[in-house]
Each structure stands twice: as C-alpha cells, then as structure tokens.
N, C-alpha and C positions, 0 to 999 in steps of 0.2 A: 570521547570524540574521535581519536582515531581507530578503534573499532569498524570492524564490518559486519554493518549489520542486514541479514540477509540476502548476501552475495557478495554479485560487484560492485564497488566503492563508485560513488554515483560520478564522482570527476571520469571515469572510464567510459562510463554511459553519455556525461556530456560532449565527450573527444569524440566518440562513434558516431553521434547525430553531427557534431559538428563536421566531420571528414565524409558524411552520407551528403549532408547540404553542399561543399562543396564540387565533391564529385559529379552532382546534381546540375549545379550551375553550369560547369565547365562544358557537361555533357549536352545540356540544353543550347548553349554559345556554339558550342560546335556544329550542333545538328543545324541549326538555323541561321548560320551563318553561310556552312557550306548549302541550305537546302535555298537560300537568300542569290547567293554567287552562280548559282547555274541555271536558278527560274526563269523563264523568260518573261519581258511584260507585256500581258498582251491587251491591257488598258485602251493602248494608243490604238488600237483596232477596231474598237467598240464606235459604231456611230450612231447615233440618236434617230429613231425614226421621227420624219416632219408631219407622219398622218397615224399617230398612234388613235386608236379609237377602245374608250374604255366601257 
C-alpha cells in the first residue's frame, strides 16, 4: 500500500489539480470582476424601434 507505484503517489497529483482549480477560480473572480467594475452599461441606451417592419 505505501508503495509507489509508477511514479508520483497520486495524493500529489490530487493537491496539483486541486491548487490548478483554485488558481483557476481566483483568476476567473478577478478577471470578471475587475472586467465587471469598469464596463459601462450601455442597455439604458437601447431604444425600441415603434415601426420595426419584418
């Protein structure tokens, strides 16, 4: 059982995915948070045409 068997001991491999998903998260929070905080909204701009013809 505590053998390694071809390689690295897989607790190692589950800490690197786990510290990769992290990193992940934190990186995604930031990017869209800061990309969130300086967008502008330009929604309230939009006005509906009254003679849309389709």
């Amino acid at each position: 059982m505590g053998g390694k068997s071809g390689g690295q001991d897989s607790r190692y491999t589950d800490l690197a995915v786990v510290i990769a998903l992290l990193i992940a998260v934190v990186g995604a929070y930031g990017y869209y948070s800061g990309k969130l905080a300086t967008e502008t909204t330009t929604t309230a701009q939009i006005v509906p045409s009254q003679s849309t013809r389709w």
